[in-house]
N, C-alpha and C positions, 0 to 999 in steps of 0.2 A: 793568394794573388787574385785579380779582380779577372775575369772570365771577357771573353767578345763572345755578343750576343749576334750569334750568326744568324738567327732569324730576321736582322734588322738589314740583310744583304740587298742590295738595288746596283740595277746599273746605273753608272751614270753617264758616259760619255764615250765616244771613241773618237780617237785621231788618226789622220792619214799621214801627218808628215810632223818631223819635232816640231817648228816651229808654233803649230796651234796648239800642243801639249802645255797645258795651266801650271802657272808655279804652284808647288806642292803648300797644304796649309794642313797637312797630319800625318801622322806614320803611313809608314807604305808597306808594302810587301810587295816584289814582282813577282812574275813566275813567266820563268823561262826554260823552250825545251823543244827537242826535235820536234816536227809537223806530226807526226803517228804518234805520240808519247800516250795521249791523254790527258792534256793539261784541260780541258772543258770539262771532261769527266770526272778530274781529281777536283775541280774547283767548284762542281753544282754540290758534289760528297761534301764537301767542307762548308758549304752556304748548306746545307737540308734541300735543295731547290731540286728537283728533275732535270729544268731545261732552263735557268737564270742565263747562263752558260751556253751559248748554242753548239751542240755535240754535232759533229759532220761525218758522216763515214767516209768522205773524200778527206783525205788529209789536207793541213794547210787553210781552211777556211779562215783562220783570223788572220787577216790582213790589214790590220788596223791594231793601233795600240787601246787597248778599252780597259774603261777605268769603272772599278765597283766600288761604291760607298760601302763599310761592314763594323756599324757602330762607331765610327768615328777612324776608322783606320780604312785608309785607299789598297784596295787589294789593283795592283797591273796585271794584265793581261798581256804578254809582247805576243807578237805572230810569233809562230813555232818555223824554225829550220831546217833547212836541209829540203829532204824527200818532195816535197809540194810541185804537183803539174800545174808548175806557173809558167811565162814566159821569164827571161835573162833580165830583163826593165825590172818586171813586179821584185822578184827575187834581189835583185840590187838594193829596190826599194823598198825591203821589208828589213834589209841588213843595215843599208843606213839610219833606217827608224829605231831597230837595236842598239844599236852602235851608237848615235846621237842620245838615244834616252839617256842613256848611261855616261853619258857627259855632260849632262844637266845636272844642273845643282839642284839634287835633293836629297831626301833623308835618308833613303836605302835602308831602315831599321834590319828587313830580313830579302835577301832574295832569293827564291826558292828554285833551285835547277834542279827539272826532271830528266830522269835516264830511264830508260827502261830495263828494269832487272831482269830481261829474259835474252839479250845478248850482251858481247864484251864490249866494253868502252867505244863507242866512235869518235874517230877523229873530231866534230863537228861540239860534240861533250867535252871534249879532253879539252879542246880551246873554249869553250864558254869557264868553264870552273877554271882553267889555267888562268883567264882576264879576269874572273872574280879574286882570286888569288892575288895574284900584281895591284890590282885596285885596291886592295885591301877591305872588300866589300863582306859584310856579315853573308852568309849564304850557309843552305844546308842541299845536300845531295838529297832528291826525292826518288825512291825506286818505286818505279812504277809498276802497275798487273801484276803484285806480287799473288793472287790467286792461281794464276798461271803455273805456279810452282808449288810443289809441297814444300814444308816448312826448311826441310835439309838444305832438299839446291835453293832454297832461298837464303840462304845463310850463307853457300859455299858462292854462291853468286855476289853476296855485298860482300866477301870478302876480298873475291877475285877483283871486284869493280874497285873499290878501296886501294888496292895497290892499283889497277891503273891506271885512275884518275887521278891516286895519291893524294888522297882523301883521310884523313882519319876517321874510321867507322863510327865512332861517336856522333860522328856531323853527316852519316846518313840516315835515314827511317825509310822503312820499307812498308809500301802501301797500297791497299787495293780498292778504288773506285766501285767493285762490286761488293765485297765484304766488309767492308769500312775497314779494314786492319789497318794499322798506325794513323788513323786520324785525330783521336783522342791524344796522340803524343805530338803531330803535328800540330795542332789547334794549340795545347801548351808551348809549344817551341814558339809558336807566333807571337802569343801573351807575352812568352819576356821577352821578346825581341822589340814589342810596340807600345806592350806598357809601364 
């Protein structure tokens, strides 16, 4: 199967609100996931890049939907949930840009929800994967900081997480933005999802 040349990774754009969001014209992939997950750290891992990606130690920094070119397939970025010291406005306004994307007609090839594998399901995961489920939307569970864990609780953790997102373990990988572990399986999971 043909490879995505992730060195060919660029931003290209970010939006504040659906309506400036461009109709889609290639596979997609989003990635969606709590404010503290790691989704900029797991995303420069997957692009080769350091900082393509802008990593925040303040959780919540994306606040915009931002959109990467990565050889011909649009990787989304949506703002992360939950946890972010935002005000009740911004926080509305980052759920209805979730929420609106995701009713837009486009191609959803793969959407990628991060959890973090080092605590139990939150509520906040449990409904992202539960509306991808109902939508009947392609998606794979990404556990996240799997470095944080030796191999064991890392295993005894996607299993725990599996039953309570009620997930099939097959549809998660387990991943670590400092070691690269499960990137090589992610990067394939994308290939067949986009091309």
């Amino acid at each position: 199967m043909a490879a995505i040349n992730y060195q060919l990774a660029r931003f290209e754009a970010s939006y504040g609100t659906v309506e400036s969001i461009p109709e889609p014209t290639q596979p997609e992939v989003s990635v969606a996931g709590r404010s503290n997950v790691g989704k900029s750290s797991l995303l420069n891992k997957l692009f080769g890049r350091k900082n393509l990606v802008k990593v925040s130690s303040t959780p919540g920094k994306t606040c915009n939907v931002n959109f990467f070119d990565v050889d011909g397939i649009t990787f989304v970025d949506l703002p992360g949930y939950g946890f972010a010291r935002v005000s009740k406005a911004e926080k509305d306004r980052w759920s209805d840009l979730i929420g609106g994307y995701f009713e837009l007609e486009r191609s959803f090839n793969l959407v990628l929800s991060l959890v973090d594998i080092r605590h139990e399901a939150q509520k906040l995961d449990r409904q992202m994967i539960a509306f991808l489920q109902d939508a009947g939307l392609p998606y794979l569970v990404v556990l996240t900081k799997g470095d944080k864990l030796s191999r064991n609780k890392q295993n005894a953790q996607a299993a725990l997480l599996s039953k309570q997102l009620e997930v099939p373990r097959d549809q998660m990988i387990i991943t670590s933005s400092e070691t690269g572990q499960g990137i090589d399986e992610l990067k394939s999971r994308i290939a067949e999802a986009c091309l």
